[in-house]
N, CA, C and O atoms as a GROMACS GRO file, in nm:
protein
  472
    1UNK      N    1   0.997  -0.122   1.100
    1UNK     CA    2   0.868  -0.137   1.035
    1UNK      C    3   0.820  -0.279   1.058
    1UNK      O    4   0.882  -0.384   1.039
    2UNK      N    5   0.701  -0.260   1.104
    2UNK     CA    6   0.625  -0.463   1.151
    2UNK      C    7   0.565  -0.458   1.004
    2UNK      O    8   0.509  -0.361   0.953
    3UNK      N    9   0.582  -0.547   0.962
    3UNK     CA   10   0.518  -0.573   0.819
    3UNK      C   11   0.526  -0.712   0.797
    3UNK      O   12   0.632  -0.774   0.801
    4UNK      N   13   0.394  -0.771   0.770
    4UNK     CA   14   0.366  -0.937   0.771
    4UNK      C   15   0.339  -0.934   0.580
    4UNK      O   16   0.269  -0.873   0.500
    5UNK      N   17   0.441  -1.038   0.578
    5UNK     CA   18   0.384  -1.084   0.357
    5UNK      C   19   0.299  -1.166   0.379
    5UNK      O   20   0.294  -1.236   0.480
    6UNK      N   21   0.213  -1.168   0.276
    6UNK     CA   22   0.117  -1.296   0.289
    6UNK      C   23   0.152  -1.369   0.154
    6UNK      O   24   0.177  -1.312   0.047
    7UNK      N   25   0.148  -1.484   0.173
    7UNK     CA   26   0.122  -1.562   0.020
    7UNK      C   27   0.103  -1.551  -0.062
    7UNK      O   28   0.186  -1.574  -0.151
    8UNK      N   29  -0.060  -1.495  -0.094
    8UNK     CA   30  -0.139  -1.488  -0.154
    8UNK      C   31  -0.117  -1.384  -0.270
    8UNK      O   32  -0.204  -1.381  -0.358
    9UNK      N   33   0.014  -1.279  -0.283
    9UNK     CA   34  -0.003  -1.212  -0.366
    9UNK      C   35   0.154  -1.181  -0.401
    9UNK      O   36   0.220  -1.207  -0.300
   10UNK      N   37   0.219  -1.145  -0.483
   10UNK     CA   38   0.373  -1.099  -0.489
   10UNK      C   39   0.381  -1.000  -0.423
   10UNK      O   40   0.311  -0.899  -0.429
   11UNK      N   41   0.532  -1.039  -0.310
   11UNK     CA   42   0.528  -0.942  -0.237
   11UNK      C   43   0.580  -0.759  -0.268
   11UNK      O   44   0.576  -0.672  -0.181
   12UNK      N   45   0.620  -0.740  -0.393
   12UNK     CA   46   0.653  -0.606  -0.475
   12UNK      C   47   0.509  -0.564  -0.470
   12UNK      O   48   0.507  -0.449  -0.425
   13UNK      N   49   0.377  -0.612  -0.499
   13UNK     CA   50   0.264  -0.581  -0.497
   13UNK      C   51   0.182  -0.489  -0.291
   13UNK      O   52   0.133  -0.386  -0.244
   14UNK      N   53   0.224  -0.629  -0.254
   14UNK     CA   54   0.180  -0.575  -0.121
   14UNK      C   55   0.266  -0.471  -0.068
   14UNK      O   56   0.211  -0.414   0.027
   15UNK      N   57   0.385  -0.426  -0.097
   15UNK     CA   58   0.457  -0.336  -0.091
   15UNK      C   59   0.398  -0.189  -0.167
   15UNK      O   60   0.408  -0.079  -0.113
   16UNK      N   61   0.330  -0.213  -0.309
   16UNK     CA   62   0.262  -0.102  -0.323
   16UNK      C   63   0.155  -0.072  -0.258
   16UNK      O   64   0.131   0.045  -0.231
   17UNK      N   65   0.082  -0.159  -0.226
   17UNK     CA   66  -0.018  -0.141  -0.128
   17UNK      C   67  -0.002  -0.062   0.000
   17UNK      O   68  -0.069   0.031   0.044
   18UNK      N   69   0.109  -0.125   0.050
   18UNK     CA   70   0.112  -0.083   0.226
   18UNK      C   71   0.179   0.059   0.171
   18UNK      O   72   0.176   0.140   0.263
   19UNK      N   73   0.240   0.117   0.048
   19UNK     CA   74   0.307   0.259   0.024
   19UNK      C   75   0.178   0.338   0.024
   19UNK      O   76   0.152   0.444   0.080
   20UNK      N   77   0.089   0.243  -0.070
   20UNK     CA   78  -0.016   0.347  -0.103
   20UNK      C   79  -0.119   0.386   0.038
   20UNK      O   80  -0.183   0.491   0.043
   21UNK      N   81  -0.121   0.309   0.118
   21UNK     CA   82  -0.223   0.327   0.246
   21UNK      C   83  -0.117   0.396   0.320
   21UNK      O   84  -0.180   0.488   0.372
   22UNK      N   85  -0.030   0.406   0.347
   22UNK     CA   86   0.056   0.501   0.399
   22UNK      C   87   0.046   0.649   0.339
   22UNK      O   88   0.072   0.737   0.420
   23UNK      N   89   0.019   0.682   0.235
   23UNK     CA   90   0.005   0.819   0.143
   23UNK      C   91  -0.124   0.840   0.189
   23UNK      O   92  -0.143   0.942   0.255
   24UNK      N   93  -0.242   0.742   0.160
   24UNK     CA   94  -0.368   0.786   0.147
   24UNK      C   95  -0.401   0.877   0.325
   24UNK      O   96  -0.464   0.978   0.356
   25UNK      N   97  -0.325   0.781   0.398
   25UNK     CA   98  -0.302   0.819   0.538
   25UNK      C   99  -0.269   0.953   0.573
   25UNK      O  100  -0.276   1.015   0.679
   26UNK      N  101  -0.233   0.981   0.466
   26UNK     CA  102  -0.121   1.149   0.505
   26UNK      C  103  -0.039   1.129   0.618
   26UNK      O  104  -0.037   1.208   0.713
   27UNK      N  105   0.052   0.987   0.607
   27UNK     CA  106   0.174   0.977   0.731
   27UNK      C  107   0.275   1.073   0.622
   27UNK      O  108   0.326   1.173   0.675
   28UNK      N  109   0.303   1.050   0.488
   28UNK     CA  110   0.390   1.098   0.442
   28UNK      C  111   0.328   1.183   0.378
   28UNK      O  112   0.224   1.145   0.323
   29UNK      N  113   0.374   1.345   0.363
   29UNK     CA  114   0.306   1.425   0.294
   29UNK      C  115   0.308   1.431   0.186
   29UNK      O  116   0.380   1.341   0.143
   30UNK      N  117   0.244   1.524   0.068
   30UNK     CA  118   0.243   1.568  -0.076
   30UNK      C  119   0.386   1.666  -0.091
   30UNK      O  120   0.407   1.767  -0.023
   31UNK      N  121   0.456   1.624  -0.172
   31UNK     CA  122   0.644   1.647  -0.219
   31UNK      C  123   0.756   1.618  -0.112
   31UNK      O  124   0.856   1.689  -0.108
   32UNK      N  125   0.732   1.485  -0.002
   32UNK     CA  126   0.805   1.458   0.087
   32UNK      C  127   0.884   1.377   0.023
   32UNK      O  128   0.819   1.353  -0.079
   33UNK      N  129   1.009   1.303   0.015
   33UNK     CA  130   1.104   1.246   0.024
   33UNK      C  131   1.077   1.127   0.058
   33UNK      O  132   1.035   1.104   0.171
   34UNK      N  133   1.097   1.018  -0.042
   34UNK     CA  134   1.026   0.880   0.070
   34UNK      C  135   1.178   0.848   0.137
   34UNK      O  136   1.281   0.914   0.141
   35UNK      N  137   1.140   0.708   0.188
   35UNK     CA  138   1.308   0.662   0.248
   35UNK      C  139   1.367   0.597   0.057
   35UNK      O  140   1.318   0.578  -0.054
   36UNK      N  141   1.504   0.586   0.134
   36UNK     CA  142   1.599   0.540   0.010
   36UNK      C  143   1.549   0.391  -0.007
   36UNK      O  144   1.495   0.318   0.076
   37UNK      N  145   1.582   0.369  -0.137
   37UNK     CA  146   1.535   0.208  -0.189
   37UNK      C  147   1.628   0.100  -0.099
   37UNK      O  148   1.602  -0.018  -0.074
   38UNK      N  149   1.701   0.152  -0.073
   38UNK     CA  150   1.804   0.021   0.076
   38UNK      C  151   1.798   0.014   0.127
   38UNK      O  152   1.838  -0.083   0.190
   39UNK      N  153   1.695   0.182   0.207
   39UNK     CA  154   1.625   0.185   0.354
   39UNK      C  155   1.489   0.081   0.356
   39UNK      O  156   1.456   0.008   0.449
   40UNK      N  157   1.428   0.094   0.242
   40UNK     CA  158   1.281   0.021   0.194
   40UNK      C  159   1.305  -0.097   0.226
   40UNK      O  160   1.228  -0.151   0.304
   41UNK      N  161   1.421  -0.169   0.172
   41UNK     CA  162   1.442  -0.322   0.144
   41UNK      C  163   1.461  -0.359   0.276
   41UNK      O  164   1.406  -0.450   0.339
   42UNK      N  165   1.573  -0.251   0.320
   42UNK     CA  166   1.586  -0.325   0.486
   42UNK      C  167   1.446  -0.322   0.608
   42UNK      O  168   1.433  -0.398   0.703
   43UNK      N  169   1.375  -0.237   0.578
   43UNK     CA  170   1.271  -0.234   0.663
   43UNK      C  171   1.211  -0.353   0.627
   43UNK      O  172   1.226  -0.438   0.715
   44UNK      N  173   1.169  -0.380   0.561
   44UNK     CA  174   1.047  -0.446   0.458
   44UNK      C  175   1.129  -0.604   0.498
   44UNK      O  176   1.056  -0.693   0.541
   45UNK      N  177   1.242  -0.627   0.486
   45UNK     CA  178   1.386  -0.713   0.470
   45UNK      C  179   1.312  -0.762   0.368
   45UNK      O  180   1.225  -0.838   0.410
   46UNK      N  181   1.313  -0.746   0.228
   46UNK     CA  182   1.377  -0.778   0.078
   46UNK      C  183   1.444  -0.709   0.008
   46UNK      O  184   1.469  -0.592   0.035
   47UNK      N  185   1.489  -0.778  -0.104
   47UNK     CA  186   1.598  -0.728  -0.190
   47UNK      C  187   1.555  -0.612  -0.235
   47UNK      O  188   1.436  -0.582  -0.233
   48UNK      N  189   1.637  -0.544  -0.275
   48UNK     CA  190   1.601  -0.375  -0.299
   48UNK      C  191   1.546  -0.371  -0.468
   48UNK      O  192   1.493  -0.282  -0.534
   49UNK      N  193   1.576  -0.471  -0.491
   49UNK     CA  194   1.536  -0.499  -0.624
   49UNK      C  195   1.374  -0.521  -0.638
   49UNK      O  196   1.300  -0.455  -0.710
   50UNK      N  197   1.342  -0.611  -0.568
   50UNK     CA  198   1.176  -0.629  -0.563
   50UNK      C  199   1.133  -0.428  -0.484
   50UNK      O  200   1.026  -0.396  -0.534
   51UNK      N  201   1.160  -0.369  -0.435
   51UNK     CA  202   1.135  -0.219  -0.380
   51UNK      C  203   1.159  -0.139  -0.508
   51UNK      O  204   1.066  -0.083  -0.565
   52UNK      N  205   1.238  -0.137  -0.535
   52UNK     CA  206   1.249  -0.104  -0.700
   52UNK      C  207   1.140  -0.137  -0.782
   52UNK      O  208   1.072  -0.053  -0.840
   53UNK      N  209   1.127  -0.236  -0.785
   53UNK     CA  210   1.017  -0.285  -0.874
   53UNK      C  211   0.873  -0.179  -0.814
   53UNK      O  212   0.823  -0.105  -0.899
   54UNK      N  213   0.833  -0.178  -0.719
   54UNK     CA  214   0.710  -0.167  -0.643
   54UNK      C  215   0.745  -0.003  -0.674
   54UNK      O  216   0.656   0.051  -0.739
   55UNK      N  217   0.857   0.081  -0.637
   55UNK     CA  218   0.842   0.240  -0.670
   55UNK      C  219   0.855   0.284  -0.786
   55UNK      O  220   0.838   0.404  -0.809
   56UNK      N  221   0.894   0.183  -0.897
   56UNK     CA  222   0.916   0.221  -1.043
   56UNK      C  223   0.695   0.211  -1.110
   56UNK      O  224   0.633   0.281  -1.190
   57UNK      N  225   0.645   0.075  -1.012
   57UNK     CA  226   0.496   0.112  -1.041
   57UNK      C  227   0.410   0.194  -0.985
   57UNK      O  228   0.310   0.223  -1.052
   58UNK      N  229   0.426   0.254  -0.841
   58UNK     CA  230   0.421   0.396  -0.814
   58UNK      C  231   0.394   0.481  -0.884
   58UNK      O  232   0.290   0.536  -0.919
   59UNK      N  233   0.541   0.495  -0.912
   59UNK     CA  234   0.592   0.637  -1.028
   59UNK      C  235   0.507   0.621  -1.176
   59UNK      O  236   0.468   0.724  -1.232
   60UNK      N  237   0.485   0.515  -1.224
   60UNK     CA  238   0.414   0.488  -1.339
   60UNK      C  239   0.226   0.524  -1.304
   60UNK      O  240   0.144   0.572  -1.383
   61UNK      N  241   0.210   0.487  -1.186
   61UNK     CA  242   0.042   0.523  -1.123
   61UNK      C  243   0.060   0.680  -1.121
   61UNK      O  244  -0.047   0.737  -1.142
   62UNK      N  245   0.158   0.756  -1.102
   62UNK     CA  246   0.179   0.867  -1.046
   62UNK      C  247   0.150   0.952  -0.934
   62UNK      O  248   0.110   1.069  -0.933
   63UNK      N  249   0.183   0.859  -0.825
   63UNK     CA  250   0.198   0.866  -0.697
   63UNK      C  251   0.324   0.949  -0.671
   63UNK      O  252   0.328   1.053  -0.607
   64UNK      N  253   0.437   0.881  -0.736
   64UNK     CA  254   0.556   0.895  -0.676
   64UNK      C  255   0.621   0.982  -0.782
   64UNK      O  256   0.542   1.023  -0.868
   65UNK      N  257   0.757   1.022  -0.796
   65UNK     CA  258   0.827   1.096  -0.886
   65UNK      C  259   0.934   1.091  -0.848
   65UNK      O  260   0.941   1.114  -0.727
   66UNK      N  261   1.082   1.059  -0.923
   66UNK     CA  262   1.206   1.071  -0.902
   66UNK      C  263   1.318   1.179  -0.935
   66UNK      O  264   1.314   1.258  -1.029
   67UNK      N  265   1.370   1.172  -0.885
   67UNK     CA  266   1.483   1.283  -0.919
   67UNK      C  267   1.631   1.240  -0.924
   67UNK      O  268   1.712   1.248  -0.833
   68UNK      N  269   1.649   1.194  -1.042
   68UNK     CA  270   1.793   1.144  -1.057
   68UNK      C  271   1.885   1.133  -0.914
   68UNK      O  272   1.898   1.021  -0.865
   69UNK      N  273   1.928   1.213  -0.869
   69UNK     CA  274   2.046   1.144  -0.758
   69UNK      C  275   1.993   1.189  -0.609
   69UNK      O  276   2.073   1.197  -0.516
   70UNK      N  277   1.806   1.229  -0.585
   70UNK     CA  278   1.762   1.289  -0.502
   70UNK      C  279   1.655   1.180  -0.451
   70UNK      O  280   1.620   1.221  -0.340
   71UNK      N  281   1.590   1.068  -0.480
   71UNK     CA  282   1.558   0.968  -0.450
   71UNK      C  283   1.395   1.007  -0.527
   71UNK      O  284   1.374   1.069  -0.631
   72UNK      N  285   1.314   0.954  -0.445
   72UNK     CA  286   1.160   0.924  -0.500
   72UNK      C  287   1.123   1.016  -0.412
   72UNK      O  288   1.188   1.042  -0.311
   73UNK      N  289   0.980   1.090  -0.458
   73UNK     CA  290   0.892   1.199  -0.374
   73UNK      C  291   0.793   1.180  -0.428
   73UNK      O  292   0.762   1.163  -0.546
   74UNK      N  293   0.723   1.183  -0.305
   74UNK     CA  294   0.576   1.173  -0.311
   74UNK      C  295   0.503   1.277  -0.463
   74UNK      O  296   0.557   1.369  -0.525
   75UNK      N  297   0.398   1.229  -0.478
   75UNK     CA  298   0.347   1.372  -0.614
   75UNK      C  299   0.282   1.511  -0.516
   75UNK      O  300   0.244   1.508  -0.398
   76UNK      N  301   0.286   1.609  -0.596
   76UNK     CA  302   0.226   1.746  -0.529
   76UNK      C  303   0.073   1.768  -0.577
   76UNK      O  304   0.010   1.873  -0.569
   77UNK      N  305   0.022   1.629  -0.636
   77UNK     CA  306  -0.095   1.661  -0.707
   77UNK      C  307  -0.205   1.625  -0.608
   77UNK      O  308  -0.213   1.503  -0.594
   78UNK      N  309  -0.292   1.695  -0.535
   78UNK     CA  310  -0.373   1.660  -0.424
   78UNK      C  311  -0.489   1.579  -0.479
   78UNK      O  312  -0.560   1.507  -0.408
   79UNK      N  313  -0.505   1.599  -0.634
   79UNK     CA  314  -0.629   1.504  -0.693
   79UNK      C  315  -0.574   1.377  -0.661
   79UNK      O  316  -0.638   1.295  -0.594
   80UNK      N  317  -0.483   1.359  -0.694
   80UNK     CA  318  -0.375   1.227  -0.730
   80UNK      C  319  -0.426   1.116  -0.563
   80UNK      O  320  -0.494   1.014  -0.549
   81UNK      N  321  -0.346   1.207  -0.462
   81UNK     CA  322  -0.350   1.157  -0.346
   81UNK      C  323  -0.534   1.154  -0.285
   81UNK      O  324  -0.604   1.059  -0.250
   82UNK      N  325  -0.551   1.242  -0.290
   82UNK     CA  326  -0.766   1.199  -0.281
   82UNK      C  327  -0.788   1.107  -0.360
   82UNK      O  328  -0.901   1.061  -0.349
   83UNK      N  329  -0.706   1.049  -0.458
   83UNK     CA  330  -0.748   0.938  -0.573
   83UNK      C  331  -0.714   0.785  -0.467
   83UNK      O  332  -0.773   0.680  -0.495
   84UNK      N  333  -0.640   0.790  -0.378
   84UNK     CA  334  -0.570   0.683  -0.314
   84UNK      C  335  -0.696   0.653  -0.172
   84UNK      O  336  -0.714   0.548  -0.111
   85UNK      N  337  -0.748   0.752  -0.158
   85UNK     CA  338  -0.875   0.782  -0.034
   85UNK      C  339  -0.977   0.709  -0.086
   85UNK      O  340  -1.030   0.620  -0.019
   86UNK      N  341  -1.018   0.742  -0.223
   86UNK     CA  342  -1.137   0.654  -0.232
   86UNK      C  343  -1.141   0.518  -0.285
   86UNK      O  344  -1.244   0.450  -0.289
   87UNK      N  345  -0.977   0.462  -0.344
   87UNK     CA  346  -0.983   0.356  -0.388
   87UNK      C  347  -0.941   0.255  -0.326
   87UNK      O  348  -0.970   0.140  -0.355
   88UNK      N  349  -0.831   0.308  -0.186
   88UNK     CA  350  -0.790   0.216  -0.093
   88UNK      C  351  -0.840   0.138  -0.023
   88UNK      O  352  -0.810   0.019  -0.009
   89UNK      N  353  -0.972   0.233   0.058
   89UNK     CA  354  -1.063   0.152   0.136
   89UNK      C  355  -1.137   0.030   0.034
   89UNK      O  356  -1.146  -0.086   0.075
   90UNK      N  357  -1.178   0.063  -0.073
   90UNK     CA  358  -1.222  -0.010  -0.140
   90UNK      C  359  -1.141  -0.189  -0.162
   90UNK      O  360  -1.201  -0.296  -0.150
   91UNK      N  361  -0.995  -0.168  -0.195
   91UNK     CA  362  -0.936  -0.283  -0.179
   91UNK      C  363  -0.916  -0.349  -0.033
   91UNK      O  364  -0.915  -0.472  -0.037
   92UNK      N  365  -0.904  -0.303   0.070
   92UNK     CA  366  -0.876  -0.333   0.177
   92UNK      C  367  -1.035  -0.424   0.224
   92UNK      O  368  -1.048  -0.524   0.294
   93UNK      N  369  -1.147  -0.334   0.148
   93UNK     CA  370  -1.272  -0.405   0.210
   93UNK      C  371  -1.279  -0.574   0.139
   93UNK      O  372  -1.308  -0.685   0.186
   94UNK      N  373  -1.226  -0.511  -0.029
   94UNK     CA  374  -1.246  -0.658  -0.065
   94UNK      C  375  -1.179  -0.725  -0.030
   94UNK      O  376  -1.246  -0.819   0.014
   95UNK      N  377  -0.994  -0.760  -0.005
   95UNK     CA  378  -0.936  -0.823   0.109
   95UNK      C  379  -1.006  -0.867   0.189
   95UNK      O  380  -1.041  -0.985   0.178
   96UNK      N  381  -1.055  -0.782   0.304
   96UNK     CA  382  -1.126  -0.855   0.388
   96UNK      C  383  -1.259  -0.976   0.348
   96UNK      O  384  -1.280  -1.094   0.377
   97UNK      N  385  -1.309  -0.897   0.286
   97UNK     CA  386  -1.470  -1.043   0.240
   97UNK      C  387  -1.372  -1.127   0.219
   97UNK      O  388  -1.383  -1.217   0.303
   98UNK      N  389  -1.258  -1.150   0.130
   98UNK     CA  390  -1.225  -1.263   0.015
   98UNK      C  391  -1.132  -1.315   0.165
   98UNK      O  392  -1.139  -1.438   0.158
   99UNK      N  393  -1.063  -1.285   0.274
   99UNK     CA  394  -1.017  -1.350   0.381
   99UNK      C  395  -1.118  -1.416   0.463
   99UNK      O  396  -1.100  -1.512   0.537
  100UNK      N  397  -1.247  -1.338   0.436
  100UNK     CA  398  -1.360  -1.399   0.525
  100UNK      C  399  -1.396  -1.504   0.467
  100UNK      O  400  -1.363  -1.601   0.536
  101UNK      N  401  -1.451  -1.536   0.370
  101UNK     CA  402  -1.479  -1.615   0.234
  101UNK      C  403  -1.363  -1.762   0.286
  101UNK      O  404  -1.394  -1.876   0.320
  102UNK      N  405  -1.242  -1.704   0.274
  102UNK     CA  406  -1.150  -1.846   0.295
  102UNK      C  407  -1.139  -1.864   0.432
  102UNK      O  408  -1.054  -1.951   0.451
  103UNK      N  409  -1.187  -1.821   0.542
  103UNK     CA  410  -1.239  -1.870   0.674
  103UNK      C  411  -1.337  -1.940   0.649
  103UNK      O  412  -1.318  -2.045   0.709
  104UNK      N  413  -1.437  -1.944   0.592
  104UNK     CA  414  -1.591  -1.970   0.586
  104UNK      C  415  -1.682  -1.904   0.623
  104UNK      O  416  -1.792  -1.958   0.633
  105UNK      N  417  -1.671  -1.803   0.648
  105UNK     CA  418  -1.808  -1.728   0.652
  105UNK      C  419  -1.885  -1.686   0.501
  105UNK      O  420  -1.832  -1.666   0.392
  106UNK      N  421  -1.973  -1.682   0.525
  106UNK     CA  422  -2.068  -1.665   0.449
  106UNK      C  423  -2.133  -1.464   0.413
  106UNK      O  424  -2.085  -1.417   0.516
  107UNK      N  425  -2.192  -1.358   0.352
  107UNK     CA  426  -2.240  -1.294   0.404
  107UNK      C  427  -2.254  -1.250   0.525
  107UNK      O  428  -2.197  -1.161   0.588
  108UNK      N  429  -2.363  -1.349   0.556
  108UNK     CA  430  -2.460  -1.320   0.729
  108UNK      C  431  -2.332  -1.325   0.822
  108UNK      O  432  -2.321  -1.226   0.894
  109UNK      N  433  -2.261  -1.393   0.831
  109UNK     CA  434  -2.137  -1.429   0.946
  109UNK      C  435  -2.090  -1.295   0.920
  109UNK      O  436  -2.132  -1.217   1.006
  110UNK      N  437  -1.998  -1.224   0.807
  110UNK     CA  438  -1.966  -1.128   0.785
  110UNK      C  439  -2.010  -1.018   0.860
  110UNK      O  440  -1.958  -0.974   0.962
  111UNK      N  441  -2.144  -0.965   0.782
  111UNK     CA  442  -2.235  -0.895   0.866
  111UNK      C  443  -2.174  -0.881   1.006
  111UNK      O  444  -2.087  -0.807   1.052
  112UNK      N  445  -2.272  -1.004   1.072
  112UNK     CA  446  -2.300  -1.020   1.220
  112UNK      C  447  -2.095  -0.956   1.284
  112UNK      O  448  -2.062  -0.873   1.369
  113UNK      N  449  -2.028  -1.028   1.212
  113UNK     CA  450  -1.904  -1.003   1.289
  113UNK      C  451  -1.868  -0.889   1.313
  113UNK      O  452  -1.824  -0.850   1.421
  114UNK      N  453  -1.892  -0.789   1.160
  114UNK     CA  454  -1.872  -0.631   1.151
  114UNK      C  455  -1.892  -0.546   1.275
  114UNK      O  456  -1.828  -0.462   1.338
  115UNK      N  457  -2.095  -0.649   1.286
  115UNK     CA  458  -2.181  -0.562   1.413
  115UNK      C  459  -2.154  -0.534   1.525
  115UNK      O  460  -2.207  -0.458   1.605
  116UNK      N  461  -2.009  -0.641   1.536
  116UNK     CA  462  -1.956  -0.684   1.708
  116UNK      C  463  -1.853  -0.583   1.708
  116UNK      O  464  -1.835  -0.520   1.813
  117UNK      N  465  -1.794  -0.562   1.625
  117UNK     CA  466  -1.669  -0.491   1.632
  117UNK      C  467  -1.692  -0.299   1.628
  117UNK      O  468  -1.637  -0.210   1.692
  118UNK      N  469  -1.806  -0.297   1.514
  118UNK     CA  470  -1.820  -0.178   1.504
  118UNK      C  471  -1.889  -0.120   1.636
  118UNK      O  472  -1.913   0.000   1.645
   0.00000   0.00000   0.00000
């Protein structure tokens, strides 16, 4: 797994993030099996403890669900996961302005840059 931390936020956090854009994605399906919390840590390389942390707030959003000695699974609730579709893009956009923002762009720069790419 290529996965860059940034500073700017605890990394148990950006870990729910990159779980949740992975779901919203439909890479992992509705009642799949995620990887084990030692598989998480080692991909990710942190302590399994901070991965813990990040699937215990999951499971509390109700994304995720556990099963005593069967690991974490995705939820079977399709509202749940369409809930991750419309709110993801939403954080990812503000990310971006607030990265643009600490480049210096302004709005208009914003804009104009979008126009080049899109």
């Amino acid at each position: 797994m290529s996965f860059q931390f940034e500073n700017s936020e605890p990394v148990y956090l950006q870990i729910i993030n990159h779980i949740k854009s992975v779901l919203a994605s439909g890479e992992i399906k509705s009642g799949s099996r995620i990887p084990s919390v030692r598989k998480l840590a080692a991909d990710f390389g942190v302590n399994p403890n901070t991965v813990q942390k990040a699937l215990k707030e999951l499971e509390h959003e109700g994304y995720l669900h556990s099963a005593r000695t069967s690991g974490h699974f995705v939820t079977d609730d399709p509202e749940k996961l369409n809930e991750l579709k419309t709110k993801n893009p939403e954080a990812v956009i503000k990310k971006f302005i607030s990265d643009m923002f600490g480049l210096g762009y302004d709005n208009e720069n914003i804009i104009e840059s979008l126009k080049k790419f899109l």
